[in-house]
Backbone as CSV, one residue per row, in Angstrom:
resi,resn,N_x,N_y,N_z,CA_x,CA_y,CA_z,C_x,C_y,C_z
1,UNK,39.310,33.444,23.351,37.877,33.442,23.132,37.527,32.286,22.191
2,UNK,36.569,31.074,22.769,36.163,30.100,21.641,35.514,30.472,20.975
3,UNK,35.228,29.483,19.518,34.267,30.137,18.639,32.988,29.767,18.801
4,UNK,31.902,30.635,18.301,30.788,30.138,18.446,30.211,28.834,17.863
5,UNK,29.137,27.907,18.636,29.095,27.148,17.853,27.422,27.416,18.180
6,UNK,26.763,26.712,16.713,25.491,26.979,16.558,24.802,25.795,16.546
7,UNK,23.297,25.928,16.965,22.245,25.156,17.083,22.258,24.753,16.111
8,UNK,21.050,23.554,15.307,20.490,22.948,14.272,19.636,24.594,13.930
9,UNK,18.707,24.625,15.381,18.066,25.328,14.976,18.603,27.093,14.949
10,UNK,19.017,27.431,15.426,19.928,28.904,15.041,20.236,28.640,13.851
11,UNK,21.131,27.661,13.407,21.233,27.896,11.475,20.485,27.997,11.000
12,UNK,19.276,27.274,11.077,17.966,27.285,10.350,17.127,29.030,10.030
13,UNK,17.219,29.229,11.868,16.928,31.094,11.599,18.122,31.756,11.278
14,UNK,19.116,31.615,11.408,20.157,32.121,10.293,19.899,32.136,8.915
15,UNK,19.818,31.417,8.354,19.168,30.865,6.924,18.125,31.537,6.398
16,UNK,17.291,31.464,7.317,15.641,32.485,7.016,16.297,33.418,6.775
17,UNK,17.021,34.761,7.895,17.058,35.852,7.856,18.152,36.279,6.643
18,UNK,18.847,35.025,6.374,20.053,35.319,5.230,19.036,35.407,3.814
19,UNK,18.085,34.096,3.598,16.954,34.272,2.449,16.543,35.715,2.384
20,UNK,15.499,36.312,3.701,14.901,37.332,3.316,15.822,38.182,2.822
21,UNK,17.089,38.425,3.615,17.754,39.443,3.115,17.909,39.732,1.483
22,UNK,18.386,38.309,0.990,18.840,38.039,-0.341,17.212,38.200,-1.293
23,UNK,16.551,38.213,-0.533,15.088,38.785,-1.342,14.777,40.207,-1.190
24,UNK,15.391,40.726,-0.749,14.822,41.767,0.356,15.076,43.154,-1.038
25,UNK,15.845,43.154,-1.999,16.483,44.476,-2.752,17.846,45.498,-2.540
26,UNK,17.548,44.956,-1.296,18.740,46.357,-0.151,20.543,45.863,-0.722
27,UNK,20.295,44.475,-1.221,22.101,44.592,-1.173,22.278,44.349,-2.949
28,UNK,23.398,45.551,-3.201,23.793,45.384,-4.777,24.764,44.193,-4.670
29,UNK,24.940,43.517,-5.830,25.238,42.249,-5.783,26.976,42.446,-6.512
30,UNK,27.818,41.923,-6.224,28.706,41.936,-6.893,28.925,40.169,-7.342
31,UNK,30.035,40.005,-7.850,30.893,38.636,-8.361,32.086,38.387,-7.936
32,UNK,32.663,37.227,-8.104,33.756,36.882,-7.690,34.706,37.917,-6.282
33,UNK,33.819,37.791,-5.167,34.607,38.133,-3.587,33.385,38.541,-2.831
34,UNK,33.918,38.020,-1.823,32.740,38.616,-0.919,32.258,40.174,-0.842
35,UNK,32.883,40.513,-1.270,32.319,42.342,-1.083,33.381,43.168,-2.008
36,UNK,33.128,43.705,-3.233,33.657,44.672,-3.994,33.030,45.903,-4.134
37,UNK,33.455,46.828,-4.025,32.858,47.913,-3.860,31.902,48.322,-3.210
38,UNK,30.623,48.682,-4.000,29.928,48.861,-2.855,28.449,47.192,-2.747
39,UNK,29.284,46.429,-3.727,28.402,45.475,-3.712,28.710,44.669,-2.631
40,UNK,27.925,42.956,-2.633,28.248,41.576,-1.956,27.871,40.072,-2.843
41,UNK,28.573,39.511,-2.654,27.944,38.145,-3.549,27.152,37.573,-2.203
42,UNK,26.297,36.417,-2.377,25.858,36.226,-1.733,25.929,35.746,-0.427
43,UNK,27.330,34.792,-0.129,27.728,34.935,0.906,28.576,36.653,2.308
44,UNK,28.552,37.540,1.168,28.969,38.586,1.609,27.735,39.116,2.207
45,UNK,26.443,39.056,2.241,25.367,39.476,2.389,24.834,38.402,3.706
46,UNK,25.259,37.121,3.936,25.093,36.455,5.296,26.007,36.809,6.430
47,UNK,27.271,37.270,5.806,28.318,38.034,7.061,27.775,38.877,7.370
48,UNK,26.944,40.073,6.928,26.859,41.304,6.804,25.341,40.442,7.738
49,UNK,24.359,40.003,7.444,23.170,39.855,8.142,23.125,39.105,9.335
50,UNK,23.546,37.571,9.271,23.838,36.853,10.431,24.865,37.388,11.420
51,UNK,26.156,37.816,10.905,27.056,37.731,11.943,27.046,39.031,12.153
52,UNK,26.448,40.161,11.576,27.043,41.667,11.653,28.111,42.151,11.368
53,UNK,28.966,41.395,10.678,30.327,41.605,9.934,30.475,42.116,8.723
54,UNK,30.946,43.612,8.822,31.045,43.898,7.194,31.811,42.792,6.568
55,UNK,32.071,42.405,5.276,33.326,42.094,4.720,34.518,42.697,4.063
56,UNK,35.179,42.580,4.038,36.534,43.782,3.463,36.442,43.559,1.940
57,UNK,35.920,44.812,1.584,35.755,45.252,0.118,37.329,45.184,-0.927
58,UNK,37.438,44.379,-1.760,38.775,43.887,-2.890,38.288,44.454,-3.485
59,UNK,39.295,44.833,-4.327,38.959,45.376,-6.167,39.601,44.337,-6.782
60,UNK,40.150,43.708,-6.502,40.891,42.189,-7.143,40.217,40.981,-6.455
61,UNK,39.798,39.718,-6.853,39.442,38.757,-6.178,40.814,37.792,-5.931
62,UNK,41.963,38.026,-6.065,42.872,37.513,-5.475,42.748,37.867,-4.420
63,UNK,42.693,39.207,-3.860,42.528,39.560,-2.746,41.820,38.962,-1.716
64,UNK,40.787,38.477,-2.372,39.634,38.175,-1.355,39.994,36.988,-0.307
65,UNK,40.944,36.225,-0.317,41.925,35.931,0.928,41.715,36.224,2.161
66,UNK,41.686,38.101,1.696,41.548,38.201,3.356,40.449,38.070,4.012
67,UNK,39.773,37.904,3.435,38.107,36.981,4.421,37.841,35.639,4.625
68,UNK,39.028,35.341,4.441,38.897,33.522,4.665,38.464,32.968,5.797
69,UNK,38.508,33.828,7.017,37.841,33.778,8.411,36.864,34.145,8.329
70,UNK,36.194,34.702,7.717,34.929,34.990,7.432,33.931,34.319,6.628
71,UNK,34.484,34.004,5.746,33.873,32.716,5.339,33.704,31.445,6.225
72,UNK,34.537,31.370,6.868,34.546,29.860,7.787,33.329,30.130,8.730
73,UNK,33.555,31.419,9.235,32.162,31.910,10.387,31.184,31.586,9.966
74,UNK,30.592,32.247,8.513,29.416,32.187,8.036,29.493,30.402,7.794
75,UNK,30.564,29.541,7.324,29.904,28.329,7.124,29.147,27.656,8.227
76,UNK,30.018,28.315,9.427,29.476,27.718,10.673,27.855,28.483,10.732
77,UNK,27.472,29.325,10.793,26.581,30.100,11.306,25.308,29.738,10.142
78,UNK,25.973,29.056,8.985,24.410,28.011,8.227,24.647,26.933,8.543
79,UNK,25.612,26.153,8.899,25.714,24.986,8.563,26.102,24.247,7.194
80,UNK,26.886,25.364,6.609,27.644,25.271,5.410,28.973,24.294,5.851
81,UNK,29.331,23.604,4.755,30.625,22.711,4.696,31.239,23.735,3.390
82,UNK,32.945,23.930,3.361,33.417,24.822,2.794,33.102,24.327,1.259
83,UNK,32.981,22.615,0.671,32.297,22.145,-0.605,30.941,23.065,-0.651
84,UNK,29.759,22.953,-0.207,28.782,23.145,-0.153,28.678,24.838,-0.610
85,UNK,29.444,25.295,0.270,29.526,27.096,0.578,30.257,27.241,-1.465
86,UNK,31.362,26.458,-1.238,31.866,26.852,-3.023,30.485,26.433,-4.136
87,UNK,30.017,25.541,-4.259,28.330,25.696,-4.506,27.828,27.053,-5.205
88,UNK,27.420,27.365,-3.596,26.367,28.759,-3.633,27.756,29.766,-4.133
89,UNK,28.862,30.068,-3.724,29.649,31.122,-4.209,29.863,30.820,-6.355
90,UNK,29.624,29.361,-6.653,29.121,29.398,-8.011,28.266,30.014,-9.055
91,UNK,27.024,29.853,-7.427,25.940,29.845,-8.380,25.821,31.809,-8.271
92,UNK,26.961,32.497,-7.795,26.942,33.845,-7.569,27.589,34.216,-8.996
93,UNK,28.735,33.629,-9.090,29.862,33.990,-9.755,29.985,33.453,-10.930
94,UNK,29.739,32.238,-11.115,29.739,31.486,-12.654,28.424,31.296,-13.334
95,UNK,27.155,30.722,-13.018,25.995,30.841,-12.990,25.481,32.220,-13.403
96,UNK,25.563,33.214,-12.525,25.264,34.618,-12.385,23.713,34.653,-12.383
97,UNK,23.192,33.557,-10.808,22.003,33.588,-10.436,21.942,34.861,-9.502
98,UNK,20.454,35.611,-9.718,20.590,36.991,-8.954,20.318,36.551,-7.524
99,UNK,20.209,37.518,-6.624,20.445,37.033,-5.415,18.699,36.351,-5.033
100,UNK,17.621,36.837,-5.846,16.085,36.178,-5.354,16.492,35.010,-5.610
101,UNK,17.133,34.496,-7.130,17.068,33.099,-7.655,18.488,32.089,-7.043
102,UNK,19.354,32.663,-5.996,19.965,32.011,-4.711,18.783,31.864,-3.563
103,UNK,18.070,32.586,-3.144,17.077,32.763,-2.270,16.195,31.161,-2.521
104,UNK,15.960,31.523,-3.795,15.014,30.617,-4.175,16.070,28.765,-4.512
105,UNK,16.853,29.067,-4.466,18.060,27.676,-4.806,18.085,26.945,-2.808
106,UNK,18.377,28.164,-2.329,18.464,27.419,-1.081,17.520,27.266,-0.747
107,UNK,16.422,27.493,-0.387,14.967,27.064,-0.024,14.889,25.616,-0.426
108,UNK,15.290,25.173,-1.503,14.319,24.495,-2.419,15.303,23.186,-2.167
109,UNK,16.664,23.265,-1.698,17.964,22.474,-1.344,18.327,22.299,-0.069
110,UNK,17.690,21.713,0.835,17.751,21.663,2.443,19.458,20.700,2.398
111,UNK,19.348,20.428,1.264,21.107,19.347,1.619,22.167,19.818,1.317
112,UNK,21.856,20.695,1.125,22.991,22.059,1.104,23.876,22.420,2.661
113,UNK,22.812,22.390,3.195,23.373,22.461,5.073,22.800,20.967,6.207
114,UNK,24.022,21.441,6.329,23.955,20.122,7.548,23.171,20.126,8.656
115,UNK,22.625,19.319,8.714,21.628,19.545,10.238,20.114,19.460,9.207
116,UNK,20.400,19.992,8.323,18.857,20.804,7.559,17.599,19.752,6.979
117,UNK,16.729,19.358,7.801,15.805,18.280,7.463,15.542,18.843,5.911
118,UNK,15.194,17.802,4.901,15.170,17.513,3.581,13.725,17.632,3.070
């Protein structure tokens, strides 16, 4: 089975629906892994919206390894480059921007994704 590959414009509504989400209240936020407990950092919250993919919940972020395919999906499915994607997983984890003020980072940063007029 090949992988999907996405439009300019499918990332773009990818993107929207990943923003609203990350505005939206519905997802508790965790740090460092895509999905700990019952939280998500912010890329854990575009698997979960764009692709329909839970992510596999770590209690260790060594762990978090095992979503490394999952991450690659979601880079594809914004138009994330894996530099770009470590970025936004910063501004989750070191930063400790909440998920409106990621919402509000990517909006405001079209050169964040490729394809993404400026």
């Amino acid at each position: 089975m090949s992988e999907k590959t996405y439009t300019v414009e499918e990332q773009a509504e990818n993107r929207r629906k990943w923003v609203e989400a990350l505005r939206s209240g519905g997802y508790q936020q965790c740090r460092e892994a895509m999905a700990r407990g019952v939280g998500y950092c912010c890329l854990g919250v575009a698997a979960t919206v764009v692709l329909g993919v839970e992510p596999k919940a770590v209690s260790d972020p060594v762990d978090d390894e095992i979503n490394d395919d999952l991450y690659a999906k979601v880079d594809k499915s914004l138009g994330l480059t894996a530099e770009k994607r470590c970025c936004l997983a910063c501004l989750n984890d070191d930063a400790r921007l909440t998920f409106p003020e990621i919402a509000d980072h990517v909006e405001s940063h079209p050169e964040l994704f490729e394809g993404a007029s400026k």
